[in-house]
C-alpha positions in Angstrom: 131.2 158.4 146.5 128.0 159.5 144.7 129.5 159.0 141.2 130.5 155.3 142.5 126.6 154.7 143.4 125.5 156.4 140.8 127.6 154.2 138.5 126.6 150.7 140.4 123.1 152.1 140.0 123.5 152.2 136.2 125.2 148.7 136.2 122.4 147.2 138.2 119.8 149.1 135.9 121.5 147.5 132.6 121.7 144.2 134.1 118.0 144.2 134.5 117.6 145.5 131.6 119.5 142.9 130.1 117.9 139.9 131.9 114.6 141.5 131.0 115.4 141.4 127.4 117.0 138.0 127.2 113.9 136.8 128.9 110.9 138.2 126.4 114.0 136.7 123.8 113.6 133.2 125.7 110.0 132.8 125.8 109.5 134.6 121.8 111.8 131.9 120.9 110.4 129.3 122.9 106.3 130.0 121.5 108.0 130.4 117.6 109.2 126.7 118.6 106.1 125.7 119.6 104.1 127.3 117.2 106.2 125.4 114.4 105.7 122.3 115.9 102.2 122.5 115.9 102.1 123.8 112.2 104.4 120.6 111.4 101.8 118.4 113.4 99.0 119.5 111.3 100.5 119.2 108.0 101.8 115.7 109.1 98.2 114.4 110.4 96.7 116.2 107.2 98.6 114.4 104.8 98.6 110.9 107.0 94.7 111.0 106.4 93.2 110.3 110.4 90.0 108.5 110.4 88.8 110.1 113.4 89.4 113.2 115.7 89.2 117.0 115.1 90.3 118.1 111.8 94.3 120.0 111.7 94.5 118.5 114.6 98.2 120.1 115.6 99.9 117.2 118.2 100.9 114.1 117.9 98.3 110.8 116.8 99.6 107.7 116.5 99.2 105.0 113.6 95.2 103.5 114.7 94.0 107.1 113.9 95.3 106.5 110.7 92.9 105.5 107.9 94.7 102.7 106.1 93.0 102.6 103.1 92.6 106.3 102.3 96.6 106.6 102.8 97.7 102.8 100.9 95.6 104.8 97.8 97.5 108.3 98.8 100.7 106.2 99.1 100.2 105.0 95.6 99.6 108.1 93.9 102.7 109.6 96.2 105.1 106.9 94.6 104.0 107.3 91.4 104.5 111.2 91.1 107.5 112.5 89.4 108.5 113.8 92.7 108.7 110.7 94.8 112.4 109.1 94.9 111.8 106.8 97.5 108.9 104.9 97.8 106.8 105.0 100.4 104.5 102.1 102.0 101.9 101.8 105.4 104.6 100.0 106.6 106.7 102.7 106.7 104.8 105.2 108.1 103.9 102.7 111.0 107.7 102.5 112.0 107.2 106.2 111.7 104.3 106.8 113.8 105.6 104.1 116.6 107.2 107.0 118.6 107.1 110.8 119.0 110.5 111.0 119.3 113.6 109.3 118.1 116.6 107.2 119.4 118.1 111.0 120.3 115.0 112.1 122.2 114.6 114.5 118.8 110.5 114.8 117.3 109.9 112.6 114.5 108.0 115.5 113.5 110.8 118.2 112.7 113.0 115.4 110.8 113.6 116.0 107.5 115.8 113.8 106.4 112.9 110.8 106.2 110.7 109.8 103.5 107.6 109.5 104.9 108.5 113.6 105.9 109.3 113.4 101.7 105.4 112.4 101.3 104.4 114.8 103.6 105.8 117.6 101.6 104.6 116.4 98.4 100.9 116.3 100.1 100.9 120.0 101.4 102.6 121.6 98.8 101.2 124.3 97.4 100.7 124.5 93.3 98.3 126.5 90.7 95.8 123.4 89.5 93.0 123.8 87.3 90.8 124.9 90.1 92.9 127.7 91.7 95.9 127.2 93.9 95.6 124.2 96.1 97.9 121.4 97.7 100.0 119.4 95.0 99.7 115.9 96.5 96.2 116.3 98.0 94.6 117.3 94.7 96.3 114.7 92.7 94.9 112.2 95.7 91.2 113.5 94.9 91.8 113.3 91.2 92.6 109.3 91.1 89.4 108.7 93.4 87.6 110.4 90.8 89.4 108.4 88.5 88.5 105.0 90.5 85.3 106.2 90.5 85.2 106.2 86.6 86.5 103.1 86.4 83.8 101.4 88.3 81.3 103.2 86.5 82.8 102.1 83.2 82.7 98.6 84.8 78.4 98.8 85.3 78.0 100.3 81.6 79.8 97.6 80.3 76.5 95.3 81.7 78.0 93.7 84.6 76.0 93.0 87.5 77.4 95.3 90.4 75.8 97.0 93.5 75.9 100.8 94.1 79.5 101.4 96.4 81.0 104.3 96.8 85.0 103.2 95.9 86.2 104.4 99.7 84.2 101.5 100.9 85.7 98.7 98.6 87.2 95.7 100.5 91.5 96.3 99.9 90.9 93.4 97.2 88.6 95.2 95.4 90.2 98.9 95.4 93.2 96.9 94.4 91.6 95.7 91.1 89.9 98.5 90.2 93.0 100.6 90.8 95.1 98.4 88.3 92.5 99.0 85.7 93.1 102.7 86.7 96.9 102.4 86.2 96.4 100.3 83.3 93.7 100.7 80.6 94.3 96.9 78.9 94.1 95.6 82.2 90.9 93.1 82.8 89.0 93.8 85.7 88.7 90.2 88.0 85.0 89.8 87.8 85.1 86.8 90.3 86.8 89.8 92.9 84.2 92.2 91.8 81.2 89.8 92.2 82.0 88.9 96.3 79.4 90.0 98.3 80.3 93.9 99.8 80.5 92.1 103.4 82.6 89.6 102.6 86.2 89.3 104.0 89.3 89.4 102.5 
């Protein structure tokens, strides 16, 4: 009779065990899933350039945090790396942003099979640049703004008449123009778009 307890003792002190064990499994597994959901937030609202609210901000933000023009020029370098193979555009990213989750009740977030999750990639990958190791898409980003800001300083030495204006705060038309001369060296800047008072609407 002893042996018999002794035995259901045993049983009863595995089973606990057991359901101890699967427990500390359960919630490990369940703060490793949050924890990369909250990494993939970050990189996604990195790369998606917000206009407002804390920086690596790790949860969801919808599209009007987005700053449009900083991503339409990100978007543009993005599509015209070697490692874009489908294009991306603010469009895009709006459909992408409209919802946390998709049709299946899935995060937007973890799906890699999308493009815009493509750009995101590109943005926070890591690569040895001239200044160290950085992140491949944001340092090329930084590079063409330096490269805009050439361009409009090339523009003034050439004699026109234009005031000081930091590229970021260009109207789309004229960050449009100056980044075709960017693109393209023989293009001719629009004066008459260059020349419209820095208030002035599209």
């Amino acid at each position: 009779m002893k042996k018999i307890v002794k035995v259901g003792v045993l049983i009863c002190c595995f089973i606990a065990i057991g359901s101890i064990l699967y427990l500390q499994f359960q919630k490990k597994e369940a703060e490793e899933r949050e924890w990369e959901i909250c990494i993939a937030y970050r990189r996604q609202n990195d790369a998606l350039i917000r206009k407002d609210g804390p920086l690596h901000l790790d949860e969801y933000s919808s599209y009007e945090h987005i700053d449009e023009k900083e991503l339409f020029v990100a978007l543009h370098v993005y599509n015209m790396s070697d490692r874009c193979k489908e294009k991306v555009t603010l469009e895009d990213v709006k459909k992408y942003l409209s919802s946390e989750f998709d049709e299946e009740g899935n995060l937007y977030v973890l799906n890699k099979n999308n493009k815009v999750h493509a750009y995101i990639e590109w943005y926070r990958k890591r690569v040895i640049t001239d200044t160290g190791m950085d992140f491949e898409g944001e340092h090329q980003i930084e590079r063409y703004w330096t490269r805009l800001s050439d361009v409009v300083y090339d523009y003034i030495r050439e004699g026109n008449d234009f005031p000081h204006q930091s590229v970021k705060s260009f109207s789309y038309e004229k960050l449009k123009e100056v980044m075709k001369k960017a693109d393209d060296p023989t293009y001719q800047i629009n004066d008459d778009i260059m020349k419209k008072p820095i208030n002035e609407a599209e």
